[in-house]
N, CA and C atoms as an extended XYZ file, in Angstrom:
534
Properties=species:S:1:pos:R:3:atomname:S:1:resname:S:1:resid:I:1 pbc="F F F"
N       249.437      125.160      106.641 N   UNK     1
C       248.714      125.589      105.468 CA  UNK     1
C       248.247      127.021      105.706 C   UNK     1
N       248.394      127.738      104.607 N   UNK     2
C       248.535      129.368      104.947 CA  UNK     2
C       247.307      130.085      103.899 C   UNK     2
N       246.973      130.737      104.270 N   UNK     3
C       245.938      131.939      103.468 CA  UNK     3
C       246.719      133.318      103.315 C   UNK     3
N       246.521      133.219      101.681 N   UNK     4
C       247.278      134.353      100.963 CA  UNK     4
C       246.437      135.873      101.185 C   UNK     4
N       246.608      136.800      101.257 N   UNK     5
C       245.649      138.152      101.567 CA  UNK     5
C       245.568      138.266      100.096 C   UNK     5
N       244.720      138.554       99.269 N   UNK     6
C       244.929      139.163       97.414 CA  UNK     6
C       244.511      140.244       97.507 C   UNK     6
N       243.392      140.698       98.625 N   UNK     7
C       242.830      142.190       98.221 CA  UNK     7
C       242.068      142.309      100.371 C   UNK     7
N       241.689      143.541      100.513 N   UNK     8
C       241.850      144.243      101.302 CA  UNK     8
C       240.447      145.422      101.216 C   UNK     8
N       239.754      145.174      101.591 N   UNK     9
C       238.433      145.851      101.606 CA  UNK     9
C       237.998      146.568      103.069 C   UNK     9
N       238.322      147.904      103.286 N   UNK    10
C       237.789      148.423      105.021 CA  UNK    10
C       236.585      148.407      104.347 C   UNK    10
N       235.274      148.005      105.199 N   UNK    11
C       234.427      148.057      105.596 CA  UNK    11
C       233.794      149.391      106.326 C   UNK    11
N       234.088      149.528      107.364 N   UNK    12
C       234.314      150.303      108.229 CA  UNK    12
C       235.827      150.787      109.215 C   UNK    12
N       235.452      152.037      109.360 N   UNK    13
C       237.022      152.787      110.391 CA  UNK    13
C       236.321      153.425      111.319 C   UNK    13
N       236.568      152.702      112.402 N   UNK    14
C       236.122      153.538      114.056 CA  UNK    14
C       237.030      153.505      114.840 C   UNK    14
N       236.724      154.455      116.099 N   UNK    15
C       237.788      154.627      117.461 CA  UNK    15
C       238.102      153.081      117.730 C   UNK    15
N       237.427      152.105      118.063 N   UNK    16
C       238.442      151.491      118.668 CA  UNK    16
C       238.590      150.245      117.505 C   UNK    16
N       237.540      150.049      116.269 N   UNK    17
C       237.740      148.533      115.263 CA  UNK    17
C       238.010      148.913      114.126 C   UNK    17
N       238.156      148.654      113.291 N   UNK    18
C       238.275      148.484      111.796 CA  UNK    18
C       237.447      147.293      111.468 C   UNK    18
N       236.315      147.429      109.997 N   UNK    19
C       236.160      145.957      109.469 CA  UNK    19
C       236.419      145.848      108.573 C   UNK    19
N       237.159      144.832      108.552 N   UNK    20
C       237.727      144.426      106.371 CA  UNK    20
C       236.332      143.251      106.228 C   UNK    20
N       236.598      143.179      105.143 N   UNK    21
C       236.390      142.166      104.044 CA  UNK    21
C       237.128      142.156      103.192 C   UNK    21
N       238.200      140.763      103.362 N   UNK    22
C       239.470      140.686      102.433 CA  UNK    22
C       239.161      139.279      101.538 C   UNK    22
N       239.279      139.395      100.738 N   UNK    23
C       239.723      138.434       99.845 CA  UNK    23
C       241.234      137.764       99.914 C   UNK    23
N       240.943      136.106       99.935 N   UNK    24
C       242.192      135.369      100.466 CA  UNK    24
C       242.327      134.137       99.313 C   UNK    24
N       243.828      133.618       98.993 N   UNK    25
C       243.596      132.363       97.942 CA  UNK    25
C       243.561      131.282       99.048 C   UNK    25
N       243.077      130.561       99.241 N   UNK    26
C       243.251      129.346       99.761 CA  UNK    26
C       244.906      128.514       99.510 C   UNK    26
N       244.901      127.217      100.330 N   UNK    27
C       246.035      126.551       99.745 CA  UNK    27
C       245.591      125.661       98.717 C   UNK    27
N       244.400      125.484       98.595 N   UNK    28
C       243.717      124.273       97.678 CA  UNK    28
C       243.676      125.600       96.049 C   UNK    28
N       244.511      127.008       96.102 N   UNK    29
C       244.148      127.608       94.929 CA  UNK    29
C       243.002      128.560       95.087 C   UNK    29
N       241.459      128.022       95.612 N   UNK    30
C       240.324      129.098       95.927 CA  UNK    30
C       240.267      130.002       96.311 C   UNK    30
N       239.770      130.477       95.799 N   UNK    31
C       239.492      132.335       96.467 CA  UNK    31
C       238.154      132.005       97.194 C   UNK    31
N       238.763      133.343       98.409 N   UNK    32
C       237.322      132.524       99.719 CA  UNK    32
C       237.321      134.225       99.887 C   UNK    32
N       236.354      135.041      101.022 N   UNK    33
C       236.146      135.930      101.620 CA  UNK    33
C       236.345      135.465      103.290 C   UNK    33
N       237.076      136.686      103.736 N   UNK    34
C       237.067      136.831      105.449 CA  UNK    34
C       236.254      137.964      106.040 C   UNK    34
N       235.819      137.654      106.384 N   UNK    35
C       235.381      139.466      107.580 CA  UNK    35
C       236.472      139.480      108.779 C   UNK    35
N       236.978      140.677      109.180 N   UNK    36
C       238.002      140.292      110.030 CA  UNK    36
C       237.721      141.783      110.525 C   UNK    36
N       237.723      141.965      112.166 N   UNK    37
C       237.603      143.222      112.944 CA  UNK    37
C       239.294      143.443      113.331 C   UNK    37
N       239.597      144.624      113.299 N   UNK    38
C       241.015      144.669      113.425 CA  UNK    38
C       240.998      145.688      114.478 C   UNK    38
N       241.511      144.864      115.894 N   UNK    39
C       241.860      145.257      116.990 CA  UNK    39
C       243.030      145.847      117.776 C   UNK    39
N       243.469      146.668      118.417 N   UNK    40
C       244.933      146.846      117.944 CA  UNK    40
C       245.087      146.095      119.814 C   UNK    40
N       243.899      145.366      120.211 N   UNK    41
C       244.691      144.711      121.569 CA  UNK    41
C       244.406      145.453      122.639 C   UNK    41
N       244.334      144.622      123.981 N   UNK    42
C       244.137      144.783      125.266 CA  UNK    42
C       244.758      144.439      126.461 C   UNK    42
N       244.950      144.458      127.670 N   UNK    43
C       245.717      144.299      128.491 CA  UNK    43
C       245.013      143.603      129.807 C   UNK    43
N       244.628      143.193      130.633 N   UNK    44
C       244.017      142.624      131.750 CA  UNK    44
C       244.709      142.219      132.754 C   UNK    44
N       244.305      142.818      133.617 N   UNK    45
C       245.352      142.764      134.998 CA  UNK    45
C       244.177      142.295      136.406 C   UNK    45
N       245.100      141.712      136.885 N   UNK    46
C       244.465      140.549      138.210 CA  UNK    46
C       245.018      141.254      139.776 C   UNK    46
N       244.585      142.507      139.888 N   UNK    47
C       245.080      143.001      141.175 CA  UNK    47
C       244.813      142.149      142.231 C   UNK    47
N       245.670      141.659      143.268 N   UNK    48
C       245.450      140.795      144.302 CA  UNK    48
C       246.506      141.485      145.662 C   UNK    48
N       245.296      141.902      146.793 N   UNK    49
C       245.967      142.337      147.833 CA  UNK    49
C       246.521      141.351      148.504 C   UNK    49
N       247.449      141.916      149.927 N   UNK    50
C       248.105      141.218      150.751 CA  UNK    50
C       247.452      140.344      151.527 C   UNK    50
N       246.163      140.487      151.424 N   UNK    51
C       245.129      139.063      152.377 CA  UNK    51
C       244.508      138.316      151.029 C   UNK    51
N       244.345      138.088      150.208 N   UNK    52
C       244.415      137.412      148.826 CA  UNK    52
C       242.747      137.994      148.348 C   UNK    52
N       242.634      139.303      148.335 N   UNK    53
C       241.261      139.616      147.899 CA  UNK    53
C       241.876      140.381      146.113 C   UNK    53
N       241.062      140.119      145.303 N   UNK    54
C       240.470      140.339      144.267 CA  UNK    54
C       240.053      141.774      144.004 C   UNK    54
N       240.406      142.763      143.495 N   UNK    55
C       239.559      144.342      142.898 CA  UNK    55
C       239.189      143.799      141.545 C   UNK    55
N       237.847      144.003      141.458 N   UNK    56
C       236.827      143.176      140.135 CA  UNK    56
C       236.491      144.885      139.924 C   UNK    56
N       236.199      145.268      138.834 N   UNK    57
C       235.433      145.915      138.559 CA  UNK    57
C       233.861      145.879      138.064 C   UNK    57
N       232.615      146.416      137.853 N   UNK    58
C       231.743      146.448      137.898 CA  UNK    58
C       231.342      147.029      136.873 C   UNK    58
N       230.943      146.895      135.249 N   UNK    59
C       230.852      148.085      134.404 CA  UNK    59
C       229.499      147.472      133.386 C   UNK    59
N       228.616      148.567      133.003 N   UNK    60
C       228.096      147.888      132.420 CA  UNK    60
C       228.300      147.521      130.891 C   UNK    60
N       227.889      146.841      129.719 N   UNK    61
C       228.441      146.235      129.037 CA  UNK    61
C       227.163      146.449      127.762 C   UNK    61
N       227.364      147.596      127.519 N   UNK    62
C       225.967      147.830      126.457 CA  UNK    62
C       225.602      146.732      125.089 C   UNK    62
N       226.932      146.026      124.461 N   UNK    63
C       226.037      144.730      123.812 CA  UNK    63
C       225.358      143.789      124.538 C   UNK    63
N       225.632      143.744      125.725 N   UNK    64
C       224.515      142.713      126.301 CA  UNK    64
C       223.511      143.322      127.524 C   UNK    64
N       223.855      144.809      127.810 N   UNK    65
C       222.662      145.182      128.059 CA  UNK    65
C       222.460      144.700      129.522 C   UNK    65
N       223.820      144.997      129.947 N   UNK    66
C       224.198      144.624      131.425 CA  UNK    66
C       225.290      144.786      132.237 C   UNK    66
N       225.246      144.337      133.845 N   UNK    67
C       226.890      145.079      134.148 CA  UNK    67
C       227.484      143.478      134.195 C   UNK    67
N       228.395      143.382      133.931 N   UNK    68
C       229.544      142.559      134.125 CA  UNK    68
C       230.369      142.771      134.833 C   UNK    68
N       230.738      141.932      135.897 N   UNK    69
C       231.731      141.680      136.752 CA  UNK    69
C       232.845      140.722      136.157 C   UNK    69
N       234.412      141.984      136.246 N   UNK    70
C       235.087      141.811      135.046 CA  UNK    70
C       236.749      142.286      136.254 C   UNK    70
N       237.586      141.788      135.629 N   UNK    71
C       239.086      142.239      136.065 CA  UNK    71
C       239.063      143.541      135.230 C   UNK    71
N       240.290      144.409      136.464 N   UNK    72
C       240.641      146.032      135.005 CA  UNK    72
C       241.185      145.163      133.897 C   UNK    72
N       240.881      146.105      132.862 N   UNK    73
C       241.681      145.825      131.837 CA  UNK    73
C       240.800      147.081      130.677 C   UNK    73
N       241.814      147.287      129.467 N   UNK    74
C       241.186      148.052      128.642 CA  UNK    74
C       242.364      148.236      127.100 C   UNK    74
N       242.245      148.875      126.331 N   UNK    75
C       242.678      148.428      125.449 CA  UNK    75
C       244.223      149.285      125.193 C   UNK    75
N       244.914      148.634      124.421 N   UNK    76
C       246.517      149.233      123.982 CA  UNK    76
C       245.986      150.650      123.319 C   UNK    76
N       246.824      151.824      123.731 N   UNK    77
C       247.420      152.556      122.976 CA  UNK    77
C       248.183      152.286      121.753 C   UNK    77
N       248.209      153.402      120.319 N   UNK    78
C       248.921      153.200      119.256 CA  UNK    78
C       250.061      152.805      119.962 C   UNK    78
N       251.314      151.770      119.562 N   UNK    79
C       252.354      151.565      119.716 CA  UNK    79
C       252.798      151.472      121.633 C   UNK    79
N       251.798      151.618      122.330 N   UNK    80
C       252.002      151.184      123.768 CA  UNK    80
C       252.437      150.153      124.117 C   UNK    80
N       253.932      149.299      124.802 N   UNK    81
C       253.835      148.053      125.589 CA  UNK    81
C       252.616      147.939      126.446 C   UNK    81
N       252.235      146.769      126.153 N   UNK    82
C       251.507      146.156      127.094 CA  UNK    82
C       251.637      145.975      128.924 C   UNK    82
N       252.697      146.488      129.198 N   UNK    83
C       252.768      146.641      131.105 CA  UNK    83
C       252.441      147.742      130.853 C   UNK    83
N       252.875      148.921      129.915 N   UNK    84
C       252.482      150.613      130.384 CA  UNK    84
C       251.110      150.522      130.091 C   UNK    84
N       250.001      149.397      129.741 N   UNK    85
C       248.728      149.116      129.548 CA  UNK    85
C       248.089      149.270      130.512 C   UNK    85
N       248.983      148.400      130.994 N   UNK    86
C       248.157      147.763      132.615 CA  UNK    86
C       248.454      148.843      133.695 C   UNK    86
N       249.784      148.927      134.017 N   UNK    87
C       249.553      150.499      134.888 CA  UNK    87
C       249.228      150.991      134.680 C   UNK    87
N       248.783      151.687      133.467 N   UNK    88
C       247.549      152.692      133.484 CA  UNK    88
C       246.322      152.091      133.686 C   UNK    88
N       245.810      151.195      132.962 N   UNK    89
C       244.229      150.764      133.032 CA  UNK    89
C       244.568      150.092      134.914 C   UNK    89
N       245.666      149.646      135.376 N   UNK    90
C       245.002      149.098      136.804 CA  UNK    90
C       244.864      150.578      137.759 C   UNK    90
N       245.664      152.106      137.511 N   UNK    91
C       245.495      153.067      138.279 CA  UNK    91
C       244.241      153.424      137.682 C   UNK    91
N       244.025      153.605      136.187 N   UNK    92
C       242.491      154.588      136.285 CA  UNK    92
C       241.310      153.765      136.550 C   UNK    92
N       241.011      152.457      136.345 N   UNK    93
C       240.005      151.892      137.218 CA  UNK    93
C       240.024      151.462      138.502 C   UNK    93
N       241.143      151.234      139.080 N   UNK    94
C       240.422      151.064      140.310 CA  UNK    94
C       241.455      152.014      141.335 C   UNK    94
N       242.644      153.145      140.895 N   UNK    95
C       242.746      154.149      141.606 CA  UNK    95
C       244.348      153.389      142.612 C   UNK    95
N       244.711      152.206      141.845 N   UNK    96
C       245.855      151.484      142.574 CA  UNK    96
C       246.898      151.151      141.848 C   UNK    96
N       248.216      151.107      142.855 N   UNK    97
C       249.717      151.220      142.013 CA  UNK    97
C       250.129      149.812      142.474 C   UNK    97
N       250.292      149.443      141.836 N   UNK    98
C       251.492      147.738      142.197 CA  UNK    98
C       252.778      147.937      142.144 C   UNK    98
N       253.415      147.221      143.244 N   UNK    99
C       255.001      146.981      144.030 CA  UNK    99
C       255.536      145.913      142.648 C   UNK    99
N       254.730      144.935      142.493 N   UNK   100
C       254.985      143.906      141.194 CA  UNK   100
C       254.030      143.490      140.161 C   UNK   100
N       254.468      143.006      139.137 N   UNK   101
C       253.737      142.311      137.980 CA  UNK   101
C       254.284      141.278      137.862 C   UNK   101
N       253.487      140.262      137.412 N   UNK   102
C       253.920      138.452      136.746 CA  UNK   102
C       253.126      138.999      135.516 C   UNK   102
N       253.865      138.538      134.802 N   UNK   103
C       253.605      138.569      133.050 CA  UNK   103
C       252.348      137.307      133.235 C   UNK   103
N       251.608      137.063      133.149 N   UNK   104
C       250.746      135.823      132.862 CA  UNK   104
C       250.120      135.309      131.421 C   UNK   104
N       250.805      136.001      130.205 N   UNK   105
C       250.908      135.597      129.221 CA  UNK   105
C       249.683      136.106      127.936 C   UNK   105
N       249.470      135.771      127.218 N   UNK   106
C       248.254      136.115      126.726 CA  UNK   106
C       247.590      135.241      125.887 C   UNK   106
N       246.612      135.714      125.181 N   UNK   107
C       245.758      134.951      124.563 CA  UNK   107
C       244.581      135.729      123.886 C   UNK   107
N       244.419      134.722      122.265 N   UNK   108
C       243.635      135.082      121.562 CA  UNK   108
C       242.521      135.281      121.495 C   UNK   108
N       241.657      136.334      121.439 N   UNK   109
C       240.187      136.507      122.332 CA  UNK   109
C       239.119      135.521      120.882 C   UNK   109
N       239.136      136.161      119.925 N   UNK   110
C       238.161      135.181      119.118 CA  UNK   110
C       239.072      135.373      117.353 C   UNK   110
N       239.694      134.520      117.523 N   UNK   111
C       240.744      134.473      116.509 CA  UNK   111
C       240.214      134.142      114.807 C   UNK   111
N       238.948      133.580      114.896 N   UNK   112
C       237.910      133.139      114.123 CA  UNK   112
C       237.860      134.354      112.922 C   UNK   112
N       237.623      135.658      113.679 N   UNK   113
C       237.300      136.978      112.868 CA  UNK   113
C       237.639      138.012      113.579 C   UNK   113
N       238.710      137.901      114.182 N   UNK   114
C       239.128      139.710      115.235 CA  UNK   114
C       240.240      138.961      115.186 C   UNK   114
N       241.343      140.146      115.139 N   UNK   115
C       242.789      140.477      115.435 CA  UNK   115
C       242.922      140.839      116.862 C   UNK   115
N       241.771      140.749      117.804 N   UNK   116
C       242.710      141.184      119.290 CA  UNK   116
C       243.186      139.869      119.989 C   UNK   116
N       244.313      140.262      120.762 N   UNK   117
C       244.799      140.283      121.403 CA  UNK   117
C       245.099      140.344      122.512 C   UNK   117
N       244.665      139.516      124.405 N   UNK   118
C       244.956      140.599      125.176 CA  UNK   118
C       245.962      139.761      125.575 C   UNK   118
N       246.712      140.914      126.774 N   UNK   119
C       247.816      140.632      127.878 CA  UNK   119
C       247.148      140.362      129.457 C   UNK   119
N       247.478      139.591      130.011 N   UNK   120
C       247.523      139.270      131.443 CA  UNK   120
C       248.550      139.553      132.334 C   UNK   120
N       248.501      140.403      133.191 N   UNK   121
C       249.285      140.713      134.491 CA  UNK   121
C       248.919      140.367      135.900 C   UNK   121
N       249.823      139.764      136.613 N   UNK   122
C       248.655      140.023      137.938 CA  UNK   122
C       249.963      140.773      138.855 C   UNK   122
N       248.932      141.668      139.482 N   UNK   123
C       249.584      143.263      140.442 CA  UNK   123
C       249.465      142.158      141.590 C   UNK   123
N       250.442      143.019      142.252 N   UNK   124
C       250.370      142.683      143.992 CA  UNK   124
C       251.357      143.717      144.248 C   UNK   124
N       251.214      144.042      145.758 N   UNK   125
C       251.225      144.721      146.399 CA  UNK   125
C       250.753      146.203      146.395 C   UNK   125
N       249.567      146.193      146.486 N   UNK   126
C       248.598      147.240      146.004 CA  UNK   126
C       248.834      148.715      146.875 C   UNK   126
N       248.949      149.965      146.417 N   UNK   127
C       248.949      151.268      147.137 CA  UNK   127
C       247.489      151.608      146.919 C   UNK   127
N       246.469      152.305      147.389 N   UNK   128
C       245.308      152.811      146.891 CA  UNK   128
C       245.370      154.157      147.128 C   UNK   128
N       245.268      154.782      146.024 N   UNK   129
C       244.974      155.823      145.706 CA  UNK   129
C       243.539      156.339      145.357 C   UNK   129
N       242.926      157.232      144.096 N   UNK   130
C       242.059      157.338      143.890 CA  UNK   130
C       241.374      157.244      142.504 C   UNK   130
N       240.514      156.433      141.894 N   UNK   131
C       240.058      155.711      140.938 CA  UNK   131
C       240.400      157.706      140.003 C   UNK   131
N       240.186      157.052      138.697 N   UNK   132
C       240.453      158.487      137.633 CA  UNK   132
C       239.893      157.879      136.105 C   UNK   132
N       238.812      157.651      135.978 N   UNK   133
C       237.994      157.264      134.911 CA  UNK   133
C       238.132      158.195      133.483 C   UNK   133
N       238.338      157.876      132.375 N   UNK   134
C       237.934      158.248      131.231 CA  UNK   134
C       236.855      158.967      131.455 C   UNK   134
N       236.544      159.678      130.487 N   UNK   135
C       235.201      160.311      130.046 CA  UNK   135
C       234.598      159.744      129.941 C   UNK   135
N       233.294      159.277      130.238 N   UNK   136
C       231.897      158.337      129.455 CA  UNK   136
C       232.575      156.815      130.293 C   UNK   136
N       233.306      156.344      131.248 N   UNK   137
C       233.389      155.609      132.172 CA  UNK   137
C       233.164      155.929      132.984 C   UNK   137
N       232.196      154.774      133.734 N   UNK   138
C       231.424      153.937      135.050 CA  UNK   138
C       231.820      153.041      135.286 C   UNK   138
N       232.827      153.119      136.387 N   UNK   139
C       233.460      152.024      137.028 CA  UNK   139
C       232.732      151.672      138.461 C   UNK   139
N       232.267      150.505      138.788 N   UNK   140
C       232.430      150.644      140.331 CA  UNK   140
C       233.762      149.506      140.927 C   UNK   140
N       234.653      149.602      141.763 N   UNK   141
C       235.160      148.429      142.271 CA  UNK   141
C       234.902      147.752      143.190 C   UNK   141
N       235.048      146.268      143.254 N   UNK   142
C       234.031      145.242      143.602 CA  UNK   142
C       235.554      144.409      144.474 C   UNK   142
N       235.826      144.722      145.859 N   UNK   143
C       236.704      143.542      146.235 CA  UNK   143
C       236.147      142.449      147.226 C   UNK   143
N       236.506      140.933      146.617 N   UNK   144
C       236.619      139.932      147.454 CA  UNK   144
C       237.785      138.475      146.823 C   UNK   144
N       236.963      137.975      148.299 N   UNK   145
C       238.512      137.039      148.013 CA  UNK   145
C       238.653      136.109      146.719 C   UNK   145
N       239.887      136.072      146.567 N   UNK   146
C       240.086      135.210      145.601 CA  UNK   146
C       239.678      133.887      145.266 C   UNK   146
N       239.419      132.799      145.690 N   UNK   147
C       238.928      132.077      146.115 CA  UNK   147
C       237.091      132.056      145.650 C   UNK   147
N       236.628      133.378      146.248 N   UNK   148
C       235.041      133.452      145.713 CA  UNK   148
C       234.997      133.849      144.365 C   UNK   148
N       235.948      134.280      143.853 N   UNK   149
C       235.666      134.875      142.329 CA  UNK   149
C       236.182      133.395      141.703 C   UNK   149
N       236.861      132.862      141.918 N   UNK   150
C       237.015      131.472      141.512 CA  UNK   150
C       235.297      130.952      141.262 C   UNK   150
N       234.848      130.733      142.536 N   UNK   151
C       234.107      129.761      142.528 CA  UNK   151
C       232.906      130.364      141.539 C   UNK   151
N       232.897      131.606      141.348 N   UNK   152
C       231.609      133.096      140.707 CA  UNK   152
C       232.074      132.403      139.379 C   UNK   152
N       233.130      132.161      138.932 N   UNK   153
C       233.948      131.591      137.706 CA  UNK   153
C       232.909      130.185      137.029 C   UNK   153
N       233.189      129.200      138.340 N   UNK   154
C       232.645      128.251      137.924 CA  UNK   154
C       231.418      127.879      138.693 C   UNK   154
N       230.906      128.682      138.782 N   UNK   155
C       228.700      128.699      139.071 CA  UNK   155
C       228.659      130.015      137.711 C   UNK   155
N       229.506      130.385      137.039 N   UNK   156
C       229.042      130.877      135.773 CA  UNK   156
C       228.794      132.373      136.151 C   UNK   156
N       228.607      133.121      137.418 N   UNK   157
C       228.741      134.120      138.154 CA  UNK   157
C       229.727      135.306      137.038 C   UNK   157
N       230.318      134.687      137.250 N   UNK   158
C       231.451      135.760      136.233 CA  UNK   158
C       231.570      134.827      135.023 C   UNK   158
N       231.598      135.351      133.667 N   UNK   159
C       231.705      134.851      132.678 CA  UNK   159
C       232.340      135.520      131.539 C   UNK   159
N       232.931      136.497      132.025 N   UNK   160
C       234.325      137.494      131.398 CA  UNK   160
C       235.135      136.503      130.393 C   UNK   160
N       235.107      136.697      129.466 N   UNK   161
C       236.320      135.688      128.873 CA  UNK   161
C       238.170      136.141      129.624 C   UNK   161
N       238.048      136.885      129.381 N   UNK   162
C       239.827      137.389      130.036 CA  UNK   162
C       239.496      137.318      131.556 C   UNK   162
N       238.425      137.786      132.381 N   UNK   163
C       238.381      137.537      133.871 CA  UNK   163
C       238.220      136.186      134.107 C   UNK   163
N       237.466      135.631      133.567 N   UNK   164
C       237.754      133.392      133.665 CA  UNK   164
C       239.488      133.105      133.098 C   UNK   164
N       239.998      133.430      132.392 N   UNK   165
C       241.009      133.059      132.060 CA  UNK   165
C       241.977      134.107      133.417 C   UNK   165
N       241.914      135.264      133.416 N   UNK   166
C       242.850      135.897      134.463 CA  UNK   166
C       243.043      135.402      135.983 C   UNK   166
N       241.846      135.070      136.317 N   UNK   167
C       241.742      134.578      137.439 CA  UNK   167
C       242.017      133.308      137.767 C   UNK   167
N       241.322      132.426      136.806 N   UNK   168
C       242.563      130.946      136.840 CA  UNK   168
C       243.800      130.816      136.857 C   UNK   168
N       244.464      132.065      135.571 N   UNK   169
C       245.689      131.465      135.774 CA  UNK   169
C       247.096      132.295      136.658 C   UNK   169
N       246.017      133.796      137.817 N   UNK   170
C       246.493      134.637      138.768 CA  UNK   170
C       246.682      133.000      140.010 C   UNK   170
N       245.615      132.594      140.177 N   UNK   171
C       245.575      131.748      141.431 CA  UNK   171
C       246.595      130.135      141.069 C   UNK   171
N       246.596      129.865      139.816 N   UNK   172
C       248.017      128.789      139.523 CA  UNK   172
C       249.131      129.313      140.017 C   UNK   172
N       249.143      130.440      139.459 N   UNK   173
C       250.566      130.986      140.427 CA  UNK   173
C       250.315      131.076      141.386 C   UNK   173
N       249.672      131.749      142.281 N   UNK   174
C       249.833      131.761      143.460 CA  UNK   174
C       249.977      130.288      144.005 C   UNK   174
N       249.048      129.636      144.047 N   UNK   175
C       249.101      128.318      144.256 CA  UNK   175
C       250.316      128.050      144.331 C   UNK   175
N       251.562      128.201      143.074 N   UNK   176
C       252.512      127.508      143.048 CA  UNK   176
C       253.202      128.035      143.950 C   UNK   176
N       253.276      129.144      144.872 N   UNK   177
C       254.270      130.256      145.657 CA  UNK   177
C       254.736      130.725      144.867 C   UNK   177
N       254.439      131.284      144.063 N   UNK   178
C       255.710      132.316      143.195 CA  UNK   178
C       255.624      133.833      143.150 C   UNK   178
């Protein structure tokens, strides 16, 4: 059962959202209203070195007015694949190149009323180089083992929506040997 778009209202136009308020017919015939933030998507990557430690980043998070301990990740470029996402967002936050990527799939962040999108990668075999931040980014990087960010996961420690989901499903694979 599908919702028709009839009309198309921006709200607002900023650097990184758009907000509509669109008008939709229902399948029952009704006309309803949506608010919908239009995201153009993100990327999240699970760097994991050769002794199985974790690079978390550290940033703070001004809607809640705090730092969050979070995997890199950051948002798509106009018309960017999603791996040229992640090599960039995994070199400019934490300053490191990966030998490989596993696609780890993606998923809908709050599908309710936003159009994003992110991607999951997890890096291995890490080179370190030197972190190269955006303008108006504060990164710190935060490594430990995999295993403890698990457990930071579930004592609620980390509560990242894409870093709870990245990190579960970086360590299934591994788990599996792959």
């Amino acid at each position: 059962m599908k919702e028709i778009t009839s009309k198309e209202n921006i709200v607002f136009e900023g650097k990184v959202i758009r907000v509509q308020s669109d008008e939709v017919i229902l399948p029952d015939g009704n006309v309803a209203t949506r608010e919908v933030v239009v995201h153009r998507g993100g990327v999240c990557i699970v760097p994991i070195d050769e002794c199985e430690n974790v690079l978390l980043v550290k940033q703070f998070r001004y809607p809640f007015k705090q730092e969050v301990l979070e995997i890199p990740a950051g948002k798509r470029e106009l018309d960017e694949e999603p791996f040229e996402t992640a090599r960039r967002e995994l070199s400019e936050e934490t300053g490191c190149v990966a030998e490989k990527y596993d696609d780890l799939g993606s998923f809908l962040v709050t599908p309710g009323y936003c159009t994003e999108k992110f991607y999951i990668f997890l890096a291995r075999g890490l080179t370190y180089y030197q972190q190269h931040l955006d303008d108006g980014e504060f990164v710190s990087v935060v490594k430990m083992k995999l295993d403890d960010a698990i457990a930071k996961v579930y004592s609620n420690e980390i509560n990242d929506c894409k870093t709870v989901v990245g990190l579960l499903l970086a360590k299934k694979l591994l788990d599996e040997g792959k």
